[in-house]
N, C-alpha and C positions, 0 to 999 in steps of 0.2 A: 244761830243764836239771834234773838231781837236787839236788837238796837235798844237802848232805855231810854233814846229819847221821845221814840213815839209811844204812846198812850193805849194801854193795853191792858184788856178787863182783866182782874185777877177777884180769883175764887177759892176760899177752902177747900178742899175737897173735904174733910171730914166734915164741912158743912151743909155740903151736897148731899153725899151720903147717911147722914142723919145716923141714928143711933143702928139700923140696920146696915149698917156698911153698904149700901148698893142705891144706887140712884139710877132710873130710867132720866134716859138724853134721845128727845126726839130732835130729827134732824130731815125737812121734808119729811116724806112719808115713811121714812123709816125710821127703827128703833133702834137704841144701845144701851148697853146698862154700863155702868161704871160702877168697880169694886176695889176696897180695899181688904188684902190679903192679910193673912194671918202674919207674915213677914214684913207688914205695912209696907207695899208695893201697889200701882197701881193698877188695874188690867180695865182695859175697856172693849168691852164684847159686841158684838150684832146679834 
């Protein structure tokens, strides 16, 4: 668990996701896509 007191980006993910439920996350030269599921769960793939 993070500590709260150190300072740590926070993100929607429904805002990431956008109206398509799925966001591409580049990371270096690789890819992932991050989805939210029909049972609003999160799954993040390569």
């Amino acid at each position: 668990m993070i500590n709260e007191e150190h300072s740590v980006n926070t993100h929607d993910a429904r805002e990431l996701v956008g109206t398509k439920q799925l966001a591409k996350i580049m990371l270096d030269q690789e890819t992932y896509f991050l989805k939210i599921t029909k049972q609003n769960k999160l799954i993040l793939t390569k």
